[in-house]
N, C-alpha and C positions, 0 to 999 in steps of 0.2 A: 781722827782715827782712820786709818787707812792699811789697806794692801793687795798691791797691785805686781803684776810679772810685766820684763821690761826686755823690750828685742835688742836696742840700745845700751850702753853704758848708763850708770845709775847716775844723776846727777845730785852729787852728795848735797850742795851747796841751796836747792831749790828745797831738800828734805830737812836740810838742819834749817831753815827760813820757818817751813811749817811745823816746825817742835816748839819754837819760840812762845814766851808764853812767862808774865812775868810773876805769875803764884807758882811756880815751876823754881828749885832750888838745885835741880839733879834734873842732867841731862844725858839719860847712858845710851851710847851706841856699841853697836857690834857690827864689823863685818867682812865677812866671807871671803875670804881670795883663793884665786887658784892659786897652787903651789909649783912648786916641778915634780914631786914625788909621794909616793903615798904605797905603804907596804913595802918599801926597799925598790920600788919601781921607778924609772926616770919617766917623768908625766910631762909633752907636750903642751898639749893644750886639753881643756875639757868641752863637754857640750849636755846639753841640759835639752830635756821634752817637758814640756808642762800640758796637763789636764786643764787650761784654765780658767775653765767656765768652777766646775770644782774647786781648784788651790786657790780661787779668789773667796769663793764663797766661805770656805774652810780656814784659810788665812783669818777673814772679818769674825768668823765666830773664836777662835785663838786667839785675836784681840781685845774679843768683848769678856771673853773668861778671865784674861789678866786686870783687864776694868774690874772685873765683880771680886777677885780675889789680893788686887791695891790698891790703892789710891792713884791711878793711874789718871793723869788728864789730857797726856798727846801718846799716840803711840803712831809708829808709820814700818811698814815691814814691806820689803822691793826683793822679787827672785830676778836674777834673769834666766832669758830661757837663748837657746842657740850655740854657736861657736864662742868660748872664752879664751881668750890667750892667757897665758902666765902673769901672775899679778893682777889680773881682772877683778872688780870687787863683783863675785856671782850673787852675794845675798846682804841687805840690809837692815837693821833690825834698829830703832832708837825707841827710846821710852824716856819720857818727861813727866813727871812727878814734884811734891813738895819735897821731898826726902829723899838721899841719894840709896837709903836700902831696900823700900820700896823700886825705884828704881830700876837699878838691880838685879834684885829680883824678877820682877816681870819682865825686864829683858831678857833674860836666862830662860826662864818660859815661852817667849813667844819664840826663839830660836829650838830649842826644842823638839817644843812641840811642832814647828812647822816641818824640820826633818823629818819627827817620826809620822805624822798626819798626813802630807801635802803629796797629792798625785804627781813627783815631780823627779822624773829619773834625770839620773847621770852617767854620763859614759866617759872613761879614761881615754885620752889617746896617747899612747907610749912613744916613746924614741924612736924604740927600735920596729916600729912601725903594727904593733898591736897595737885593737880599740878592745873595749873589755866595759860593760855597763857592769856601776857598783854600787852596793847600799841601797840595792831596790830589792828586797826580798816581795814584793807585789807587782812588781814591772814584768810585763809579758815578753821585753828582752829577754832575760835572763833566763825566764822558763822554756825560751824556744820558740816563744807566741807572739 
């Protein structure tokens, strides 16, 4: 069980490695890319601030709630934080289980939940040369601050 923020690209293949697990039947991933667009806006590229002394500790207790609430026996959640280009995987979330609705389920949770929880702003940077921080209603961006 793990979750960690990554200044680097996520390396998918070292995290699907540590899911493995052969009383495990259901292996569900999720994950996050930047797009080009968002609210009818042409989106360059993104950038992420993380809190991460916080979004680590907060991330592992969002992991251990999906444990006590499925039969969860690997889980592994990766933000990154910095500049992303277009199609970057910015967040990763997998869940391994005996059963794929358990599964699931706790992946849909820990995604989530770590949106709505994780001290972790994002900032658009537009085409046409706006940046604009969004989905942080607690971000002292946004406020001015």
């Amino acid at each position: 069980m793990s979750f960690s923020i990554a200044a680097e690209p996520i390396d998918l293949s070292s995290l699907s490695m540590a899911m493995e697990d052969p009383a495990c039947g259901a292996a569900v991933w999720f994950e996050g890319r930047v797009r080009n667009h968002n609210e009818g806006r042409a989106v360059l590229r993104l950038e992420y601030e993380v809190y991460t002394p916080i979004a680590i500790s907060e991330g592992l207790r969002i992991i251990e709630e999906a444990r006590q609430r499925w039969a969860v026996r690997r889980a592994v959640a990766v933000h990154r934080e910095g500049l992303l280009a277009l199609g970057e995987v910015a967040v990763v979330v997998g869940v391994a289980s005996a059963h794929r609705d358990e599964a699931f389920q706790a992946a849909r949770y820990l995604i989530d939940e770590a949106k709505a929880r994780l001290p972790i702003w994002k900032r658009e940077h537009y085409v046409d040369g706006e940046a604009t921080w969004v989905n942080c209603q607690r971000c002292g961006h946004a406020r001015g601050g």
